[in-house]
KOLPA-343153 format. One record per residue: residue number from 1; chain; x, y, z of N, C-alpha, C, O in turn. Coordinates in pm, whole numbers. Example, Ala and Ser with C-alpha at 12.3 -4.5 7.8 and 13.67 -1.06 7.14 Angstrom:
(gumar 1, 'A', (1319, -569, 780), (1230, -450, 780), (1320, -330, 780), (1424, -332, 846))
(gumar 2, 'A', (1285, -225, 708), (1367, -106, 714), (1290, 3, 787), (1341, 114, 804))
END
This chain:
(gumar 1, 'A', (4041, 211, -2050), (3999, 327, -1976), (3882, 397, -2045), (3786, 448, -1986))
(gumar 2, 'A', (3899, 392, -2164), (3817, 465, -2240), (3645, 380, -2273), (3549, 438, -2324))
(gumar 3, 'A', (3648, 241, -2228), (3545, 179, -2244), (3470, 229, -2072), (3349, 250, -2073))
(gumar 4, 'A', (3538, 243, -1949), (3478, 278, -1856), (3412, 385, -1825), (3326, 389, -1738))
(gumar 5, 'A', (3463, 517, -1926), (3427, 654, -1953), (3302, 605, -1988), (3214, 616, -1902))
(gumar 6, 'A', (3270, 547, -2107), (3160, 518, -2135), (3044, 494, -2076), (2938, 555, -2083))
(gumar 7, 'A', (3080, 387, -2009), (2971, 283, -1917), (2938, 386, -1798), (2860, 350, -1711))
(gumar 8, 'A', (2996, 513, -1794), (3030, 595, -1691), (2892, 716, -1698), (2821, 752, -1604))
(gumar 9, 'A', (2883, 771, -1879), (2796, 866, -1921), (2713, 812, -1919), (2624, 857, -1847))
(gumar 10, 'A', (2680, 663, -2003), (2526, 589, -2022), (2487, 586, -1851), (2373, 628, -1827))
(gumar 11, 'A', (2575, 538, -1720), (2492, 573, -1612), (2464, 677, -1559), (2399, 694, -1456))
(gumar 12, 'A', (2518, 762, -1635), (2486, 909, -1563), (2332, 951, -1650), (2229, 982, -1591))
(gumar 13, 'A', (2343, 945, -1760), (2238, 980, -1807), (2118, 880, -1799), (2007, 907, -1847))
(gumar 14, 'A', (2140, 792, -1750), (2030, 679, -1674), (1988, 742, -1578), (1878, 795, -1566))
(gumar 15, 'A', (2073, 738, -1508), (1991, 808, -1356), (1969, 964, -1363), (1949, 1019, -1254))
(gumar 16, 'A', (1969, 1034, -1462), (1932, 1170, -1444), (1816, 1181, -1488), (1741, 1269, -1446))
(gumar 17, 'A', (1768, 1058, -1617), (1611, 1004, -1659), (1545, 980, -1564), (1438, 1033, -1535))
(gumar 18, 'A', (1616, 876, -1491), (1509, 819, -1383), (1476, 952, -1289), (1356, 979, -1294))
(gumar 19, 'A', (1537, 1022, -1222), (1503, 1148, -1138), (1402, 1257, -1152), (1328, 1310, -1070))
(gumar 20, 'A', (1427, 1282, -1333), (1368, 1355, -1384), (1221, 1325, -1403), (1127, 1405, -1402))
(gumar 21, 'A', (1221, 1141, -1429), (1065, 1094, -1408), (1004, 1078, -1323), (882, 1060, -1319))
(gumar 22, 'A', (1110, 1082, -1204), (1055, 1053, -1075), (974, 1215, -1026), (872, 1232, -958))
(gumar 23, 'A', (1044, 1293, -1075), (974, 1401, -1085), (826, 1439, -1130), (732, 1492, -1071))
(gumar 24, 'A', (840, 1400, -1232), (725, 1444, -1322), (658, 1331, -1282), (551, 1371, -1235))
(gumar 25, 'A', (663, 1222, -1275), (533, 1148, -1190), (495, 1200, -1060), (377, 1201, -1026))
(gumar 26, 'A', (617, 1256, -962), (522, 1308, -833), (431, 1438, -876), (365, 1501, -793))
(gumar 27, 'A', (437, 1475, -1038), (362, 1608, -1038), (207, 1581, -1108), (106, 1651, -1116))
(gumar 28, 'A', (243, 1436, -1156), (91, 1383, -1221), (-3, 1381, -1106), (14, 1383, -984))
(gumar 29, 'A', (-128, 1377, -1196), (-256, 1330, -1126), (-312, 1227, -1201), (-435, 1217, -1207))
(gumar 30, 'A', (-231, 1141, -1264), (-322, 1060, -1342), (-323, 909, -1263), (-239, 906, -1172))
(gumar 31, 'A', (-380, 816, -1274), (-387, 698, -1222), (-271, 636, -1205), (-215, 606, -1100))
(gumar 32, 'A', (-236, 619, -1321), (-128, 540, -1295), (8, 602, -1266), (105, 531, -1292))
(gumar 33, 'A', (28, 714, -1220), (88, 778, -1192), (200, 748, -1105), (322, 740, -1124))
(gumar 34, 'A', (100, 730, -972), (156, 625, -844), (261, 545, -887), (379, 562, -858))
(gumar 35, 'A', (209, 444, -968), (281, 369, -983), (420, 344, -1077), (499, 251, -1067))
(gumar 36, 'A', (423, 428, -1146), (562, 494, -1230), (587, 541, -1144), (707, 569, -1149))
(gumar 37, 'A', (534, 579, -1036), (652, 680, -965), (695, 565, -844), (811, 588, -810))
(gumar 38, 'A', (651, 474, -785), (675, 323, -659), (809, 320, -785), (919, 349, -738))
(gumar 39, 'A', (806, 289, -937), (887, 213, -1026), (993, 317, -1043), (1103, 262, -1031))
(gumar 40, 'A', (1004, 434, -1064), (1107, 460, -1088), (1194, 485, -996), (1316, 488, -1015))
(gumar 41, 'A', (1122, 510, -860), (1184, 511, -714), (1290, 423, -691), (1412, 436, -680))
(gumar 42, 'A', (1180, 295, -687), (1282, 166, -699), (1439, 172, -809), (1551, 210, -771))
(gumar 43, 'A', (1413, 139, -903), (1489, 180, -988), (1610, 286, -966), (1726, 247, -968))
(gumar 44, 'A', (1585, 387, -951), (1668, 477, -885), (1766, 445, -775), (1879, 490, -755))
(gumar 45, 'A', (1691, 354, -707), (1806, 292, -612), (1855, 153, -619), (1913, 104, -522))
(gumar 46, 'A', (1841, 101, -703), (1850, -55, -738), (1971, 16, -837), (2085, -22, -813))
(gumar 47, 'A', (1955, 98, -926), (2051, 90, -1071), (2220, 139, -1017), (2332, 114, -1061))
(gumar 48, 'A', (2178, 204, -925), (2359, 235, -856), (2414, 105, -785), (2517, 50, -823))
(gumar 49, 'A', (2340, 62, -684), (2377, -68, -657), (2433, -192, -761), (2542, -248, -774))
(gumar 50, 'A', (2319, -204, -818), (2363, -309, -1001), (2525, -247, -1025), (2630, -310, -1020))
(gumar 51, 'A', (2506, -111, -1050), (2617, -112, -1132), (2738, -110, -1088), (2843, -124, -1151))
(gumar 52, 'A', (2715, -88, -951), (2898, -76, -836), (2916, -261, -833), (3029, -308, -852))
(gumar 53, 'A', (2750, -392, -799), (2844, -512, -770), (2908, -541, -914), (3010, -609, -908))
(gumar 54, 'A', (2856, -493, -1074), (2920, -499, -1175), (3033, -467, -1152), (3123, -551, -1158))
(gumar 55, 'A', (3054, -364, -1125), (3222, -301, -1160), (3303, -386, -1031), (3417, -428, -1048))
(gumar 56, 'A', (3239, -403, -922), (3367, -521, -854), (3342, -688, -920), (3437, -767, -921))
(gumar 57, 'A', (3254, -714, -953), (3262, -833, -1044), (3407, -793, -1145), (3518, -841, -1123))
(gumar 58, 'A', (3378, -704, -1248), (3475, -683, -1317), (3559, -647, -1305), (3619, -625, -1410))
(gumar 59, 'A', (3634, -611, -1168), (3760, -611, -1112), (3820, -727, -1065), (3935, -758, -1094))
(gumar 60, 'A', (3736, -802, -984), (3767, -974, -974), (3815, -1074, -1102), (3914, -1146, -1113))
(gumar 61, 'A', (3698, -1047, -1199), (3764, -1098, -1322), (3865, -1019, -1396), (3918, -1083, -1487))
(gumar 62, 'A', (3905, -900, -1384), (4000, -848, -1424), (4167, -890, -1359), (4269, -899, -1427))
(gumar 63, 'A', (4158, -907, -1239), (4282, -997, -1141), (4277, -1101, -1202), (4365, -1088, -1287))
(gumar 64, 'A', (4222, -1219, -1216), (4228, -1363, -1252), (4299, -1348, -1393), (4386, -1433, -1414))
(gumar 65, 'A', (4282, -1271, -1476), (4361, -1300, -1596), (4473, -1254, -1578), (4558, -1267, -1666))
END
């Protein structure tokens, strides 16, 4: 239980990075700006997905044993 707590804060504080950059890139004007911000967009919605088919992966292999 206590290893899921874990894996629980590191994604929380993942995605509160990514938001926070997603921020501050929509407030740049610099060139490459744009494009940290297309990347962290992405990201932002890719990293919840990743981590929910993880945790039913690891419920599947958690039944089999």
């Amino acid at each position: 239980m206590k290893i899921k707590r874990f894996f629980a804060w590191i994604a929380l504080f993942l995605l509160l990075g990514l938001y926070l950059s997603t921020i501050i890139f929509s407030l740049l004007k610099a060139p490459f700006a744009q494009t940290y911000l297309m990347l962290s967009l992405c990201i932002s919605i890719l990293l919840p997905i990743l981590l929910y088919a993880i945790r039913l992966i690891w419920k599947v292999h958690q039944k089999k044993r």
